[in-house]
NUVEX-426635 format. One record per residue (C-alpha): x, z, y; residue in one letter; residue number from 1. Coordinates in steps of 0.02 Angstrom, whole numbers. Layout:
// residues N
(r (X, Z, Y), A, NUM)
...
***
This chain:
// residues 483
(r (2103, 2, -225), X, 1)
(r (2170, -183, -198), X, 2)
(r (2366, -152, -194), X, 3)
(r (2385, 16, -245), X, 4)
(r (2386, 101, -429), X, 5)
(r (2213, 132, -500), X, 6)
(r (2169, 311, -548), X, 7)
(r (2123, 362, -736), X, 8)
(r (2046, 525, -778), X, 9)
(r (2068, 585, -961), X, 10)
(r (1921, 738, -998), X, 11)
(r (1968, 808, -1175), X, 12)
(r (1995, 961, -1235), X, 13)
(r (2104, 930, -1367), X, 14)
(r (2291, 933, -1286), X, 15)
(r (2377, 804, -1434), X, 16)
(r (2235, 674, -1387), X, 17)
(r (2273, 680, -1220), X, 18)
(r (2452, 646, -1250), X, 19)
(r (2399, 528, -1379), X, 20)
(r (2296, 447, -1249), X, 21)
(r (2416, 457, -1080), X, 22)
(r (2553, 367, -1207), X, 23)
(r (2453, 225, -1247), X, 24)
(r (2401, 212, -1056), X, 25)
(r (2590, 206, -1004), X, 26)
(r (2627, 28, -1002), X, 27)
(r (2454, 8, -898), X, 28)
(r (2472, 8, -702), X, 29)
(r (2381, 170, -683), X, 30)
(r (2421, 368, -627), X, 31)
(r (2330, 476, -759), X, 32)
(r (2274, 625, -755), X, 33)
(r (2175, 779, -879), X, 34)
(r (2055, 885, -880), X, 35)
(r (1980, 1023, -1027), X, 36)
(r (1839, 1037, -995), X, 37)
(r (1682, 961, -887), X, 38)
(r (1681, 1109, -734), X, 39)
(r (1891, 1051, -717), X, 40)
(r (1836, 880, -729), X, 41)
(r (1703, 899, -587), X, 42)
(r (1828, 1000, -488), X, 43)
(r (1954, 846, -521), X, 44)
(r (1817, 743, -455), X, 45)
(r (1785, 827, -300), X, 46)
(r (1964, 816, -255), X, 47)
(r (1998, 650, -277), X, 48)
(r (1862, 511, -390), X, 49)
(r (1940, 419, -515), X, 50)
(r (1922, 247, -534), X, 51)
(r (1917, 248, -732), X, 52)
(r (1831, 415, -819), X, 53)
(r (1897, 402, -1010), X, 54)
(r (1764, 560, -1071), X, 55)
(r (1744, 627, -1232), X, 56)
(r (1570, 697, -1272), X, 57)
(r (1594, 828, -1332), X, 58)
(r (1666, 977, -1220), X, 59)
(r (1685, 1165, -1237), X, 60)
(r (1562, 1199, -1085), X, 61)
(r (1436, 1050, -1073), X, 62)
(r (1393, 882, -1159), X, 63)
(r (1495, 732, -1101), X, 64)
(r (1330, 625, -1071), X, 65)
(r (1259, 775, -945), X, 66)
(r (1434, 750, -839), X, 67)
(r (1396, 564, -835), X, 68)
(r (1216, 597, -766), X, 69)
(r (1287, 690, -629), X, 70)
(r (1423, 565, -593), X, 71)
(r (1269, 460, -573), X, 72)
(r (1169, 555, -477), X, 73)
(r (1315, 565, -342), X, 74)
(r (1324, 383, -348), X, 75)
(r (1501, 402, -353), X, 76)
(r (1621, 226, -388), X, 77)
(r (1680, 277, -565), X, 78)
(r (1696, 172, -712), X, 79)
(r (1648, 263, -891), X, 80)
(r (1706, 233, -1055), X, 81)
(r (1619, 363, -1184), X, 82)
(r (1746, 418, -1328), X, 83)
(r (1681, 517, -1490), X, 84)
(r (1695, 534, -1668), X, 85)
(r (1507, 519, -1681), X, 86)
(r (1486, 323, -1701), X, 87)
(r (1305, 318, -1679), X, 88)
(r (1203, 186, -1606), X, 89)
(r (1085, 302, -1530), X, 90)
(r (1248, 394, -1435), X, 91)
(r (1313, 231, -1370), X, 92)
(r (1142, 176, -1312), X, 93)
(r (1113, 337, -1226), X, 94)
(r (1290, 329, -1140), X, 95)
(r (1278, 145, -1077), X, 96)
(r (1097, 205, -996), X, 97)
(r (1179, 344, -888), X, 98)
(r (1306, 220, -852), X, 99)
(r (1460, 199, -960), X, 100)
(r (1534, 31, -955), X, 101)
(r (1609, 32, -1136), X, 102)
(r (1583, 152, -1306), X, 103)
(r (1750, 206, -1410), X, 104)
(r (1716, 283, -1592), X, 105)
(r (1878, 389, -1661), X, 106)
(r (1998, 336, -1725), X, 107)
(r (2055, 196, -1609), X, 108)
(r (2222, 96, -1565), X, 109)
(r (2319, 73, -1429), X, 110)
(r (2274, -98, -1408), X, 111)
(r (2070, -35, -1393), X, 112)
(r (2112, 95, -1269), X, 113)
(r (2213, -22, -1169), X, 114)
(r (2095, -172, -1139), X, 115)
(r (1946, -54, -1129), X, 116)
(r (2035, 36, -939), X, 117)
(r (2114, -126, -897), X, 118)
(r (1934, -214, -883), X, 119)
(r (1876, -51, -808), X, 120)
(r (2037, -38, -676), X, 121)
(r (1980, -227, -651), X, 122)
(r (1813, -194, -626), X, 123)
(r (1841, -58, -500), X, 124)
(r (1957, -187, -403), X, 125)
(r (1826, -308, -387), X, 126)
(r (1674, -204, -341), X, 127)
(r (1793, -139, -219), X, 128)
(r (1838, -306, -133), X, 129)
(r (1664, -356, -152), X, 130)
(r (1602, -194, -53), X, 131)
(r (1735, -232, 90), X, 132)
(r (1673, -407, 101), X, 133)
(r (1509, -367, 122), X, 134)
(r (1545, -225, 252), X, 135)
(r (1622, -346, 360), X, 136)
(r (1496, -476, 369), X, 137)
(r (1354, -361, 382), X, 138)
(r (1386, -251, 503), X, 139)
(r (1285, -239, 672), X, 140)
(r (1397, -152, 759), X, 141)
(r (1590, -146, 790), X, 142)
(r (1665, -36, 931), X, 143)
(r (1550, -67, 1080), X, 144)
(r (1483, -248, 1037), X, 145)
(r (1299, -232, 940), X, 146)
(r (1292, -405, 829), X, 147)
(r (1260, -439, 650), X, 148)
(r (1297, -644, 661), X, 149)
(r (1431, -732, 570), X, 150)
(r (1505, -785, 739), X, 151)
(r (1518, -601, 788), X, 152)
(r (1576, -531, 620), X, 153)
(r (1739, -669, 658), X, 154)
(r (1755, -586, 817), X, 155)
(r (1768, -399, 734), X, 156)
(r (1890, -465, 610), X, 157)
(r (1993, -553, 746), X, 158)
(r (2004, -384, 845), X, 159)
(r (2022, -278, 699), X, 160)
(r (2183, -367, 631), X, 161)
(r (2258, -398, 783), X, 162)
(r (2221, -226, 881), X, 163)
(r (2399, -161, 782), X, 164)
(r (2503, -283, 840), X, 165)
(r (2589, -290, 1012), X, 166)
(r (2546, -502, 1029), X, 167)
(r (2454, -567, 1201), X, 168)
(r (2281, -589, 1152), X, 169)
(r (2187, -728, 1244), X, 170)
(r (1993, -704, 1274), X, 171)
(r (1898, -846, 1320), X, 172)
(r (1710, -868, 1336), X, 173)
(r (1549, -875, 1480), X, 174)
(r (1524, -748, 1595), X, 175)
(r (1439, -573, 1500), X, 176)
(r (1477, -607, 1339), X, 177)
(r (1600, -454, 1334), X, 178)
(r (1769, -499, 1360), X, 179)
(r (1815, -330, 1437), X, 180)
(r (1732, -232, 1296), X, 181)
(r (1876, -345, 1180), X, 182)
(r (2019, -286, 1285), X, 183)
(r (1935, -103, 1262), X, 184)
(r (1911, -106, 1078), X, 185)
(r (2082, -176, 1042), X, 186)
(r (2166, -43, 1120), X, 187)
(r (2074, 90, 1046), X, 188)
(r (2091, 10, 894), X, 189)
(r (2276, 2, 915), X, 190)
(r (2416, 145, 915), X, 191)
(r (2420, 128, 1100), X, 192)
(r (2247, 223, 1107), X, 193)
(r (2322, 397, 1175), X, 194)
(r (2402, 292, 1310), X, 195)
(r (2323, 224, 1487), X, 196)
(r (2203, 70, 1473), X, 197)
(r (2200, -15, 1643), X, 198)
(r (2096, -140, 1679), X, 199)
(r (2114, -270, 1846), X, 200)
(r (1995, -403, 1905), X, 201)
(r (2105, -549, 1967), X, 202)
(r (1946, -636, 2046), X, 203)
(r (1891, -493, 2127), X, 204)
(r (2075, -430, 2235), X, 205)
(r (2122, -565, 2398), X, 206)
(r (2265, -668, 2329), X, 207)
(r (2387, -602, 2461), X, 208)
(r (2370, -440, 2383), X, 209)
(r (2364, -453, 2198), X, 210)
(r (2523, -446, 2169), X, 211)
(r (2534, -280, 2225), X, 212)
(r (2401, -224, 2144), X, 213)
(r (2488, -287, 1993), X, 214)
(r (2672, -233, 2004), X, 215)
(r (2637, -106, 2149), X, 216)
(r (2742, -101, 2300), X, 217)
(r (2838, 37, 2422), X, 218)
(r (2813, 105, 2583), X, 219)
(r (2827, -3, 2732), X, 220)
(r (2828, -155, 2627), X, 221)
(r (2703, -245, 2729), X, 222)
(r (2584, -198, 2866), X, 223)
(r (2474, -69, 2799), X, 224)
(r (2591, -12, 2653), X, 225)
(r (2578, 172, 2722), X, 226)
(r (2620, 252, 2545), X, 227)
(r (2703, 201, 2397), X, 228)
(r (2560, 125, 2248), X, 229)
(r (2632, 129, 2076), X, 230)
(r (2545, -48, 2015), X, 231)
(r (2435, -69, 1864), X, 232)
(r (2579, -122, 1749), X, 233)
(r (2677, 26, 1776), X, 234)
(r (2507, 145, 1775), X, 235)
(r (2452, 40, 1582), X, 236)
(r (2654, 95, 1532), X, 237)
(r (2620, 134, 1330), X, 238)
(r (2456, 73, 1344), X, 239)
(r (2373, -77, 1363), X, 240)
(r (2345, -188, 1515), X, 241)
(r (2174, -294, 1549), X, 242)
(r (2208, -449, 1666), X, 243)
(r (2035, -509, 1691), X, 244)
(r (1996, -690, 1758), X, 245)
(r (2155, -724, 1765), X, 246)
(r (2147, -926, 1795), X, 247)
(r (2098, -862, 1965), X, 248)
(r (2292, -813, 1985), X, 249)
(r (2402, -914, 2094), X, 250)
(r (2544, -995, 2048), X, 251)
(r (2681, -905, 2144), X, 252)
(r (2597, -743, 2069), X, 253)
(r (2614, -844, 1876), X, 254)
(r (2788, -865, 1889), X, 255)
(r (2818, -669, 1917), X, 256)
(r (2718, -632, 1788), X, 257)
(r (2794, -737, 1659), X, 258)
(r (2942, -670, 1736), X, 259)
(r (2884, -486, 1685), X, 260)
(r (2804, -512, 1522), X, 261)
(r (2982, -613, 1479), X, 262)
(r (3094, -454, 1532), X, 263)
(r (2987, -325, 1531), X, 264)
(r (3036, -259, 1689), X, 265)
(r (2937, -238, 1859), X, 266)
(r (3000, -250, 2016), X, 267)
(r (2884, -180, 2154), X, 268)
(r (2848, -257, 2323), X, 269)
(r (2983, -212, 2465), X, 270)
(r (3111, -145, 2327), X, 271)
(r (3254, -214, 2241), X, 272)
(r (3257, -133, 2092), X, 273)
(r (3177, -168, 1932), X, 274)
(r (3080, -28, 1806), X, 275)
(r (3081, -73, 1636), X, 276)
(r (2883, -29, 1568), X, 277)
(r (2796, -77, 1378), X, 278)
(r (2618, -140, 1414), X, 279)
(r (2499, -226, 1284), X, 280)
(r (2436, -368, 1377), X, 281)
(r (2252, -454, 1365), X, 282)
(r (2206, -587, 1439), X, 283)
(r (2030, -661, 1497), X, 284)
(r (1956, -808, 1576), X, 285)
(r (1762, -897, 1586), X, 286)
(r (1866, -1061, 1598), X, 287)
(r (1936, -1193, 1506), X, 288)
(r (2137, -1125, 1506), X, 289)
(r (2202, -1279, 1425), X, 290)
(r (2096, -1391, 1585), X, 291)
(r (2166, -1276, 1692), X, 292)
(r (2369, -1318, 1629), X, 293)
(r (2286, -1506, 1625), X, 294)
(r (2247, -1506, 1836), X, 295)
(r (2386, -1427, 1877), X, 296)
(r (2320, -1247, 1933), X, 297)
(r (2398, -1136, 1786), X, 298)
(r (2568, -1151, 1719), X, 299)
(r (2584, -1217, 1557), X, 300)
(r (2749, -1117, 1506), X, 301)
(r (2647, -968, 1540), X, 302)
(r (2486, -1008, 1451), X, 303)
(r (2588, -1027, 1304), X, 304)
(r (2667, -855, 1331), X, 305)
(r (2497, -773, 1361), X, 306)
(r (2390, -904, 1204), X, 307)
(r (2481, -805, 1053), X, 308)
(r (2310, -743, 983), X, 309)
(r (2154, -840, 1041), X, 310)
(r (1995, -758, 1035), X, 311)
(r (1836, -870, 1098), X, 312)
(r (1663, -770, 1123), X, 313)
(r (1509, -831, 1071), X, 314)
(r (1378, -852, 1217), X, 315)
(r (1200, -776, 1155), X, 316)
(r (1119, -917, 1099), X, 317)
(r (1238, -939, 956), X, 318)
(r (1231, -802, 889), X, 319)
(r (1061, -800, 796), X, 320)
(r (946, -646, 805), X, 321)
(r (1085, -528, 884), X, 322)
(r (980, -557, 1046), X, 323)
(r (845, -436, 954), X, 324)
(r (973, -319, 887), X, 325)
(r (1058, -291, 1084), X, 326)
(r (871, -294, 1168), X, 327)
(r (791, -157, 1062), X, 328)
(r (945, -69, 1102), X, 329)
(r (940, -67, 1288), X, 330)
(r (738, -46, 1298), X, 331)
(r (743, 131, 1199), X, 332)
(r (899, 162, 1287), X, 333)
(r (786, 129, 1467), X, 334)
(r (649, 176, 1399), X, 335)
(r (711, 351, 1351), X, 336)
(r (790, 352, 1543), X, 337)
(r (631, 318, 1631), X, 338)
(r (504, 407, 1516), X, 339)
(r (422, 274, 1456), X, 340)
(r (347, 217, 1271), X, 341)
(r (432, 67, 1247), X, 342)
(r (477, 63, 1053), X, 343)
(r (470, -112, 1004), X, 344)
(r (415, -313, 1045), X, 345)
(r (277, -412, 999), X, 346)
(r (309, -555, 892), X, 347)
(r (279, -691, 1033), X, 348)
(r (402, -574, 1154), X, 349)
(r (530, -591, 994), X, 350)
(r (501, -777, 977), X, 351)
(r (517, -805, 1160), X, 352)
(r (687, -711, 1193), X, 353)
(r (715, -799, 1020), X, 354)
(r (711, -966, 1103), X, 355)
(r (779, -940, 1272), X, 356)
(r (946, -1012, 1309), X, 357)
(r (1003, -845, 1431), X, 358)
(r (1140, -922, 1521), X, 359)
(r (1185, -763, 1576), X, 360)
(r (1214, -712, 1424), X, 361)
(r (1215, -508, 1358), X, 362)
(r (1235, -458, 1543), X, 363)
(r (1074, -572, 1578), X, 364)
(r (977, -485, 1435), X, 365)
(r (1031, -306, 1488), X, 366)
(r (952, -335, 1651), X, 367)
(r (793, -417, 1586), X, 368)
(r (759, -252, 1474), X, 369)
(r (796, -155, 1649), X, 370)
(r (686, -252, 1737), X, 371)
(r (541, -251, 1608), X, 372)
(r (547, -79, 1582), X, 373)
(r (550, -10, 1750), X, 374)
(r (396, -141, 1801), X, 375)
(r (279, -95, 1649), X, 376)
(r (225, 44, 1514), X, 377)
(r (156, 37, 1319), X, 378)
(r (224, 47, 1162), X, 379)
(r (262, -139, 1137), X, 380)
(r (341, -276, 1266), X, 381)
(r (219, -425, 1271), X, 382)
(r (255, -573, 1308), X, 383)
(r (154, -566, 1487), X, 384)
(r (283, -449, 1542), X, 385)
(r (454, -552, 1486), X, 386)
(r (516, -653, 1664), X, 387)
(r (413, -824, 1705), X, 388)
(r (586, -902, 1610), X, 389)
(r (574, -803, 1466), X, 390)
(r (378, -877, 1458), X, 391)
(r (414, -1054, 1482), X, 392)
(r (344, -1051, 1670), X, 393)
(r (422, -1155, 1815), X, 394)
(r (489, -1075, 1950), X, 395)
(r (373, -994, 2069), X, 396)
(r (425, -1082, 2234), X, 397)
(r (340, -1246, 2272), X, 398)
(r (232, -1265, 2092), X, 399)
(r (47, -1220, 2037), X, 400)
(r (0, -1183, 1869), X, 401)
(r (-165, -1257, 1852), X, 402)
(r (-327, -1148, 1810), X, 403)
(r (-251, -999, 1897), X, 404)
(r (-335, -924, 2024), X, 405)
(r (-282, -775, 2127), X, 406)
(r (-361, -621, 2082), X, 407)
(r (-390, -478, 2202), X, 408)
(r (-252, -345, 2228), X, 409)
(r (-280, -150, 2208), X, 410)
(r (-291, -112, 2397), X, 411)
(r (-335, -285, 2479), X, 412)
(r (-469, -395, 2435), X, 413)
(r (-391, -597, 2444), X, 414)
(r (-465, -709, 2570), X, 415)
(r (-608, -808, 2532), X, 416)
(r (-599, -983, 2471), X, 417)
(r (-660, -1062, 2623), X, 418)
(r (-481, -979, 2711), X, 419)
(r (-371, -1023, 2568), X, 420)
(r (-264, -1179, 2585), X, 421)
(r (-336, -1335, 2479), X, 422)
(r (-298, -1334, 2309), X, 423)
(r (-267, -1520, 2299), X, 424)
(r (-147, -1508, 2410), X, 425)
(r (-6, -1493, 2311), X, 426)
(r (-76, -1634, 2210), X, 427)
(r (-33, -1769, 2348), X, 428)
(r (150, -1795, 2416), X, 429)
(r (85, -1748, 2605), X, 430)
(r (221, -1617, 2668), X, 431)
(r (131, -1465, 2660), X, 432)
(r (160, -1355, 2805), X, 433)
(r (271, -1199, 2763), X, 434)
(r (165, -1055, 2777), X, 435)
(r (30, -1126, 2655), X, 436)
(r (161, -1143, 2517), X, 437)
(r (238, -966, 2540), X, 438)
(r (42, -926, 2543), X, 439)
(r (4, -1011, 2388), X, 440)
(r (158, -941, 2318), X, 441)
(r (111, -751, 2356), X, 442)
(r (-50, -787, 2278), X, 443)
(r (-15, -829, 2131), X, 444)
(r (108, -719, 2078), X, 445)
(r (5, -576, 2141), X, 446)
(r (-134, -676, 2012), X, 447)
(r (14, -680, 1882), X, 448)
(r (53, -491, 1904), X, 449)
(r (-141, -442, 1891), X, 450)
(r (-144, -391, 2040), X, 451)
(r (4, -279, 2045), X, 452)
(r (72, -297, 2199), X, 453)
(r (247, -218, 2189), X, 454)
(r (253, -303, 2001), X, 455)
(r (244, -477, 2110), X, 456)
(r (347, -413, 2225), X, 457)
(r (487, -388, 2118), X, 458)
(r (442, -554, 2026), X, 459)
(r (468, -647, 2216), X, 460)
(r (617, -538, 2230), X, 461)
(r (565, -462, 2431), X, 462)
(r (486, -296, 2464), X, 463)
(r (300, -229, 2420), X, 464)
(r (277, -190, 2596), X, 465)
(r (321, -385, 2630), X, 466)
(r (181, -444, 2536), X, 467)
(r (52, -311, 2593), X, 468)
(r (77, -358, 2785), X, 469)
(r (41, -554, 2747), X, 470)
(r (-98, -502, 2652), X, 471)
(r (-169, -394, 2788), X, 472)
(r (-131, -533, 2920), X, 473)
(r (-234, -647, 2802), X, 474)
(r (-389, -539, 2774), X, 475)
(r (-383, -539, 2966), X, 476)
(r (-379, -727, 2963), X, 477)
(r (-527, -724, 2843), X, 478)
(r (-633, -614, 2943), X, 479)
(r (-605, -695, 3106), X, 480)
(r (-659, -858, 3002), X, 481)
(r (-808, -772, 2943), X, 482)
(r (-881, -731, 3135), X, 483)
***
């Protein structure tokens, strides 16, 4: 409603009041409309809700208080004011319960009627501002990103107001925090959605041939140029084009593309002329872009031409409990993929993923769900099954968590004490030799894992079969001992 006229809606059935009425409203910033009788004034509902219902009580087909009750029960954003000739208290009581905002007894002025639907008209604006406000700081999701933080809800208003403008927009953050899925959700947020979105790693393509890749090149240009290749400008023309990591660019490669984004032409490698093409361009980068114009490795006329609309992402850990919100979506999501019961986490799981720093960020978190799905079943993810980081353990290489002991797999029994390396040992700064440490190592993850070899296995990161041949070779060990 902000900005535009509101909407009245007269219901009486006597034709000179609602001339009578739409003349006093005519100064007002408001379209009016009429309606005879309640069924007309439903109808006039259905089509379009007023903001401000002026209703008189009584109608030719139904009582004016049983249309507010059903304005009610729709929920619908309409203000009320009640008119009648009836000036009783018991009326007006009645019509403020079903939810009039104001009571008019006949005869009134002008004056009356006009104050009465301006504080309605500016009671409609507000609520209405005051909904949009709290839509965009509460919601949880926005495009592809899942978040309900303040830091995120600055990111959704960043993409939503600048997705219809043609301006470079400059993502910055860590690695996983979802720079591509901004490039994505501006362009389908923009005009440019029907049109190609194209999308090009700058870290990941040799330097000697990005630029193809980029502007394209002919035939013959250079050894191995067997075809023509059209070039990711010219295949994002109308659309919107993704340059990814883009500090990784060199400088020779810079210059051409401030040259591009300054003439809007391409020229292709190996020809000599130039095509014009109308890109959208977005911009990313896990490093510091302004440190990068500082030492020398990016040129500071074109981080200026590419830093029109800065948008930094949050890492995880600042964005309050949206870790929660994105890990109960990827466990039913794996869950439901691998057929298992995974619905929620137990409150020391939430408090642990709570706490954790994941450098890794979302990507990091996506992969820990994977992992702890695939390597356990039940209904809830405890806190035994979260990675030894998640937990608060050291590493598992070259530490021993005291009181620990190794407990016996399902198909091999573990060597007896008398065969197992000293426990002390890694008490005392002797260098151990290297096959007790791996030894002690095995053990107790394979104690850690209850036993569950392949669970340990994937915990060490090597293969079950790895850990069931050393454990064979030391049962041998223990029996030869035992003779």
């Amino acid at each position: 409603m902000p900005g535009t006229k509101g909407r009245v809606l007269i219901v009486e059935d006597a034709p000179a009041l609602v001339e009578t009425y739409t003349a006093y409203l005519k100064s007002e910033n408001c379209n009016i409309a009429s309606a005879g009788t309640g069924a007309e004034a439903l109808a006039a509902i259905d089509m379009a809700p007023p903001d401000v219902l002026v209703l008189d009580i009584n109608l030719p087909d139904m009582n004016g208080i049983d249309l507010l009750r059903e304005v009610r029960r729709r929920e619908l954003p309409i203000e009320a004011i009640v008119v009648t000739g009836q000036g009783s208290v018991r009326l007006a009581v009645e019509s403020m319960r079903e939810g009039a905002l104001d009571f008019l007894t006949k005869p009134f002025t002008a004056d009356r009627l006009r104050v009465t639907v301006r504080n309605a008209l500016e009671r409609r604006k507000l609520q209405s501002q005051v909904a949009a406000i709290q839509e965009e700081t509460s919601r949880d999701r926005f495009c592809n990103f899942i978040g309900r933080s303040m830091a995120m809800q600055t990111v959704y208003r960043i993409l939503q107001n600048a997705a219809a403008s043609k301006a470079t927009v400059f993502v910055t953050g860590e690695s996983g925090t979802g720079k591509e899925l901004c490039a994505d959700a501006l362009h389908k947020l923009s005009r440019r959605r029907e049109k190609p979105f194209v999308a090009l790693n700058c870290a990941a393509i040799p330097r000697d041939l990005l630029e193809s890749e980029v502007f394209g090149h002919a035939k013959g240009a250079f050894t191995g140029a067997t075809s023509d290749r059209t070039g990711a400008a010219l295949q994002a023309n109308g659309g919107t084009l993704f340059l990814d990591e883009i500090c990784e660019m060199d400088l020779g490669l810079q210059a051409k593309i401030l040259r591009f984004l300054q003439t809007g032409t391409v020229q292709r490698v190996g020809e000599d002329k130039t095509r014009p093409v109308d890109v959208r361009i977005v911009c990313a980068t896990n490093r510091n872009p302004q440190a990068e114009v500082e030492g020398g490795r990016f040129r500071e006329d074109l981080f200026y031409r590419l830093h029109v609309i800065p948008l930094d992402l949050p890492p995880l850990r600042e964005r309050d409990d949206d870790v929660l919100l994105i890990a109960r979506h990827f466990l039913v999501q794996y869950a439901k993929e691998d057929g298992k019961r995974f619905t929620g986490f137990s409150p020391d799981a939430e408090s642990a993923m709570l706490s954790y720093s994941w450098p890794g960020n979302v990507r990091e978190l996506q992969n820990t769900m994977r992992n702890v799905v695939v390597l356990n079943d039940g209904e809830t993810i405890e806190l035994a099954m979260l990675p030894r980081a998640l937990q608060g353990l050291p590493p598992v290489l070259g530490q021993r968590i005291a009181g620990v002991r190794p407990s016996a797999s399902p198909s091999f029994a573990m060597p007896s004490a008398a065969a197992a390396p000293d426990s002390s040992a890694a008490a005392n700064d002797a260098i151990e030799p290297l096959d007790m440490v791996v030894r002690r190592t095995i053990e107790r993850a394979i104690a850690l894992s209850d036993g569950n070899i392949p669970k340990a296995a994937s915990a060490l990161q090597v293969s079950p079969s790895t850990l069931y041949r050393r454990l064979q070779a030391w049962q041998g060990e223990g029996a030869r001992t035992s003779e």
